[in-house]
N, C-alpha and C positions, 0 to 999 in steps of 0.2 A: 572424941565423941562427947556432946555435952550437950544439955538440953537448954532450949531456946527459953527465954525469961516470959512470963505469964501475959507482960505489958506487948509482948512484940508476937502475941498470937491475938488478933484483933477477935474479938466473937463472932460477929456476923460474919466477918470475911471465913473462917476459919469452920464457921455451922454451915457455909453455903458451900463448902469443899466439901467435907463431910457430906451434906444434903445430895450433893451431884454425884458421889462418889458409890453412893447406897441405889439411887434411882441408876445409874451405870450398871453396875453389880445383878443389883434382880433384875433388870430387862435382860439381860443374858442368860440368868438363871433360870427366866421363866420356861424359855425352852426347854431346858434341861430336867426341869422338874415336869412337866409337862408331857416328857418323853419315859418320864420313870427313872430315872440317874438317879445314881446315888448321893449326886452332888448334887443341887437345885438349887430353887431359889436364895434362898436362909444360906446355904454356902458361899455363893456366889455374892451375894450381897456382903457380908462380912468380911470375904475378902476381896474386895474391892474398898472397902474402908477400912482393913487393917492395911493396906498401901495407901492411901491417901494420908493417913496417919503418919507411914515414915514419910512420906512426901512433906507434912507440914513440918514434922522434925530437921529435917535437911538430909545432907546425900547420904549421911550414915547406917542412917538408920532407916532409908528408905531401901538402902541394901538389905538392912536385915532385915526389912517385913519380905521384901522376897523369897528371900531364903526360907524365911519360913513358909511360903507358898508352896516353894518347893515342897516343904520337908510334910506339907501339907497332898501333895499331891502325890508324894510316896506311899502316904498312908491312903488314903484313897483307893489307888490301886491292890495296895496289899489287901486291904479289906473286899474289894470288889473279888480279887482270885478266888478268897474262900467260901465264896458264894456262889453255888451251880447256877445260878439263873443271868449271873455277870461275867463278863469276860474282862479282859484290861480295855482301863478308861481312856485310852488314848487321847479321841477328841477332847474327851473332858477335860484331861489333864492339860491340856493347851491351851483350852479355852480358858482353865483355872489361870493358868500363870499370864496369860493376855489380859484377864480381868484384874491382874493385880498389878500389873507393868499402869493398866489404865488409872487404877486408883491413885497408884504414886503421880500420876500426869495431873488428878485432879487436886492432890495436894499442894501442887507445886504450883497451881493457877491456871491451868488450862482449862478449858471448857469445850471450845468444837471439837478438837483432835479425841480425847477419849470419848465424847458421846458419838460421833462417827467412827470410832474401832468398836465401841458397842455394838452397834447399827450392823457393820460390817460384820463382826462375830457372828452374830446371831442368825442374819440372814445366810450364812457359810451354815450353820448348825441346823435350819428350820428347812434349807434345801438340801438335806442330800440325796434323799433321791433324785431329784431332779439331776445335781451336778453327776450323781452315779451315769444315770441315765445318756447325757450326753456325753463322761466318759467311755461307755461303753460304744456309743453308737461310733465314735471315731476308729476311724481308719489309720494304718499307721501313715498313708501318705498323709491323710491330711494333717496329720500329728507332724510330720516331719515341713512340711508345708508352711505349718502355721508357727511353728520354730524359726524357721527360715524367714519369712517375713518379718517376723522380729527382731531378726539378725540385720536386715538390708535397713530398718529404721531406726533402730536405737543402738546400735554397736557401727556397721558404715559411714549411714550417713554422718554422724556426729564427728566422726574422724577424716571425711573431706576436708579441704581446704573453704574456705567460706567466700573468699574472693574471687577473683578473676585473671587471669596469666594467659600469655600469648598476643598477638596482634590486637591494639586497641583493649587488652582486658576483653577479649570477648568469648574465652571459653570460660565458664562457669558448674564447673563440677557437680558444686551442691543441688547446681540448679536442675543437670541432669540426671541426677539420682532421683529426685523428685519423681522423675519421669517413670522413673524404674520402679520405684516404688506405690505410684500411682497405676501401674498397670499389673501390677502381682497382687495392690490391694483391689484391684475393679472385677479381677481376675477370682479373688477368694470369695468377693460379694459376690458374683456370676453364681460360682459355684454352689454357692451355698443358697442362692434362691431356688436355682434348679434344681438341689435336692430337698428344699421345702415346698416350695408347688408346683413342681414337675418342669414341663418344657416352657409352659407358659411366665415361668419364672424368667427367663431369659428375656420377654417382654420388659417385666418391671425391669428389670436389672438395666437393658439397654438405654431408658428412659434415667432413672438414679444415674447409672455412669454418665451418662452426658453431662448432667449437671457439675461434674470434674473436669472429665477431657474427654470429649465427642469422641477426638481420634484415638484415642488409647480405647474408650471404651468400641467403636467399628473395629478396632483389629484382634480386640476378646472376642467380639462375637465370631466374627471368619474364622480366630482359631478352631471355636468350640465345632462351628460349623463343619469343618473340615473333620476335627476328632468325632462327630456324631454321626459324617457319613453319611451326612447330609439330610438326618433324618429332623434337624430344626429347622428347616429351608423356613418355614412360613413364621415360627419365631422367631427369629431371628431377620427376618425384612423387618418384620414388625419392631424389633430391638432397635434396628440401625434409623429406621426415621425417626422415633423417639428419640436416639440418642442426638440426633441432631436439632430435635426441636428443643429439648432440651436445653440443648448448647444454644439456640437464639434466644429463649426467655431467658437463659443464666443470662447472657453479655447484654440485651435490654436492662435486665434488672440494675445489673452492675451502674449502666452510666444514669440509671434513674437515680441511685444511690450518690454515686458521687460528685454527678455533674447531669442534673436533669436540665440544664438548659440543652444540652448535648443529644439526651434524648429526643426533649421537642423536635430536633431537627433531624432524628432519625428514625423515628416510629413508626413511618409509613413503611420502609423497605421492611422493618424488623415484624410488624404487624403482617404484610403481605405475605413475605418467608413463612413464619409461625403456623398464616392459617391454612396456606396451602399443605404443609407437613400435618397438620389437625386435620384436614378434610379427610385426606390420605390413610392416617392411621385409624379415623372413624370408619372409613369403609372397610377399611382392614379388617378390624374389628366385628363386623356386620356380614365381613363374608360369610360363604356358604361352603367355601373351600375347603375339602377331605383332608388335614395336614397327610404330609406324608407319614409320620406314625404319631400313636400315639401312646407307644410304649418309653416308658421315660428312659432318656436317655443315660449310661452309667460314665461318668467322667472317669480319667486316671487319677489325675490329680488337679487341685484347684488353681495352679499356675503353671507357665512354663516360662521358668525363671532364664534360659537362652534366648526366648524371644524378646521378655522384657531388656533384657541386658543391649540385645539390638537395638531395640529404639531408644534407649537411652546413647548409643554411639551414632546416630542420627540425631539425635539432638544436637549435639553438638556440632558437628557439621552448619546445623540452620543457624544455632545460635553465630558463629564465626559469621557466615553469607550475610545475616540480618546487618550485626555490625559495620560489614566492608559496607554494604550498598549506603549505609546511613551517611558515611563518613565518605563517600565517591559521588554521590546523586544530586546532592545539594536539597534545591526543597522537594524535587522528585526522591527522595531519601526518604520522606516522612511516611508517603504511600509505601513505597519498597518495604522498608521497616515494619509497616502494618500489616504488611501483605506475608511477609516472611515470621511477622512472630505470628500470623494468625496460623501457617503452618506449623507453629512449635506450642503455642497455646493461645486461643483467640482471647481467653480469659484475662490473660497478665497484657496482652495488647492492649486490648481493649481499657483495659483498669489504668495502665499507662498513658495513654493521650487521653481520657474522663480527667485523671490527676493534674495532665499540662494546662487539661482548659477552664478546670476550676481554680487553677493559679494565676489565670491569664497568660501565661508564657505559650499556648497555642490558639489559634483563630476556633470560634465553636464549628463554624459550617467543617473548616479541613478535621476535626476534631470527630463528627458527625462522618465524615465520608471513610475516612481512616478505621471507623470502630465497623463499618459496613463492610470495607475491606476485607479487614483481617475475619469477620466472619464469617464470607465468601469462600476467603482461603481456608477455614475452618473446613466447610462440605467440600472444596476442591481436594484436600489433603487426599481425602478419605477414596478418591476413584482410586487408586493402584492399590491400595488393600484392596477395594470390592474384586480387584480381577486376580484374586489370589484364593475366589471362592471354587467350590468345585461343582459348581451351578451356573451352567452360562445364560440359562434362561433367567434364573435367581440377579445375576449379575448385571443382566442388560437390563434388566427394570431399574434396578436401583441407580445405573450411572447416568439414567433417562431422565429419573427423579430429583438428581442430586444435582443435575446441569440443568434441568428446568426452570429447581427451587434456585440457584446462581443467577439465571435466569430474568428472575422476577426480580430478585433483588436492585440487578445491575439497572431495571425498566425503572421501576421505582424511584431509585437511587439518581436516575439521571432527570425524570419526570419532577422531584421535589430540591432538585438542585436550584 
């Protein structure tokens, strides 16, 4: 242990550690003091600069300003017990030793990372009611729910295989987890609108999910549909045409982005599709129509991680099919391929022949009819969910809608060819 030579602590640099290290410290404090703590800003602030301090020293003694944090926060609490009006400083004490892990951070040269564990600190200290509050309000399913989803995202997927294996490379694991994990998360979003603005939440939701995956987010709704007993009938019509207009403004946007020559030649069918699903969902909107209730529905839980798991072993199947036909069809391959990823995600289709024809390596016009395709195949997926509804009247409107808007597209499509 040995202290650093006078010439090799520059002033300015070493007053602007220090300066960051004080402004860290009482922004945290302020809360604290503000709340009546024993510990406040004056605390908080000095130590955050008695840690910046061993920070400027080196790793020695940035150890021992800790320790003394600690030995600070022992006392703290000691003090607080023999006081009737304080109980133990828990947070406090955490937030002390955070404040002084930050000061050593700004010792040592850092500057966003501690003023963002500031930020983050404080705003954790200034909300706890709030976080009380949503603790309380959960459920253990969705506690156990929203575990789980974090489990399928950051501990599964990450442990797939990232490549491809089988005939031509064309099962892709990762790719179908994706799937899986896009329907338990459209799944949580569903959920969690419905229990923020009731039935009509399932509206916005259907319209949001589209913009991911139209047909992941049509077989959330059928579920809820089905779990509610049919008492979403009119929300959820309303959800499933959003979620498909949604899905044609998403895959217009897309080749506007990355290949609007692409677009030019396709806006008319995409414009037609859109507005005819916009008329629709405005009169929707306008009806006069009694829902069937309008007592908010109570879900089980915000996923049903069996179904997702289904369609993620459907995926793969389409992905394998897409492959054979690319690699058997020749240039009838390129529609096939359109046509079969538009059933597995019209989005990644679509973004894939936008990418061939802004490389040149694909024609714009076949480029333009391909992204049309797979769109088509996008509302075609979706008929055999609708007939898994338990609304046959509910069900025949929508496959009337869903092959009319095909419909237009295919008039279109061959009118601007």
């Amino acid at each position: 242990m040995h202290f650093l030579p006078s010439d090799q602590w520059p002033y300015l640099a070493a007053l602007s550690r220090l300066l960051l290290a004080l402004a860290v410290g009482t922004f945290v404090g302020l809360e604290r003091e503000q709340r009546g703590h024993m510990a406040g800003l004056r605390t908080f602030g000095l130590t955050c600069v008695l840690g910046c301090m061993g920070g400027l020293e080196g790793q020695a003694f940035a150890l021992a300003s800790l320790i003394l944090v600690a030995l600070l926060v022992v006392f703290v609490n000691l003090q607080a017990l023999r006081e009737p009006a304080h109980g133990r400083e828990l947070t406090t004490s955490a937030a002390l030793l955070i404040t002084g892990f930050a000061g050593v951070l700004c010792g040592q040269g850092h500057r966003l990372t501690p003023v963002a564990i500031a930020v983050v600190t404080a705003a954790l200290l200034a909300w706890k009611g709030t976080l009380r509050g949503i603790s309380s309000a959960l459920t253990e399913a969705e506690l156990r729910s929203a575990i789980l989803l974090a489990m399928l995202t950051f501990v599964v997927y990450p442990a797939l295989p990232a490549g491809g294996f089988g005939p031509h490379q064309a099962l892709v694991p990762q790719e179908a987890w994706v799937t899986v994990i896009l329907i338990a998360g459209v799944g949580f979003v569903n959920y969690a609108l419905l229990k923020v603005y009731g039935n009509r939440g399932v509206e916005l939701a259907g319209f949001l999910g589209g913009l991911v995956n139209s047909t992941v987010t049509v077989h959330e709704l059928v579920h809820r549909l089905r779990e509610s007993q049919g008492r979403l009938t009119r929300f959820v019509r309303q959800g499933v045409l959003g979620a498909n207009a949604a899905m044609l403004v998403r895959n217009a946007g897309l080749l506007g982005v990355l290949a609007y020559q692409v677009l030019a030649r396709a806006w008319i069918p995409y414009a037609a599709m859109i507005v005819f699903l916009g008329l629709l969902l405005w009169l929707g909107s306008r009806s006069q129509e009694t829902p069937t209730s309008d007592t908010p529905v109570r879900l089980s839980s915000p996923f049903s991680l069996p179904s997702a798991l289904k369609f993620g072993a459907i995926l793969l199947v389409l992905q394998l099919g897409s492959v054979l036909a690319q690699n058997s069809l020749g240039d009838l391959g390129v529609y096939a391929t359109a046509f079969l990823g538009g059933l597995i995600s019209s989005a990644s289709a679509v973004g894939a022949v936008a990418g061939l024809a802004a490389r040149g390596s694909m024609a714009t016009e076949v480029a333009a009819r391909s992204a049309i395709t797979a769109s088509i195949a996008s509302i075609l997926v979706n008929l055999p969910l609708l007939y898994r509804m338990n609304s046959s009247q509910l069900t025949r409107q929508l496959v009337q809608v869903m092959l009319a808007t095909t419909g237009i597209g295919i008039v279109a499509l061959l009118a601007t060819s």
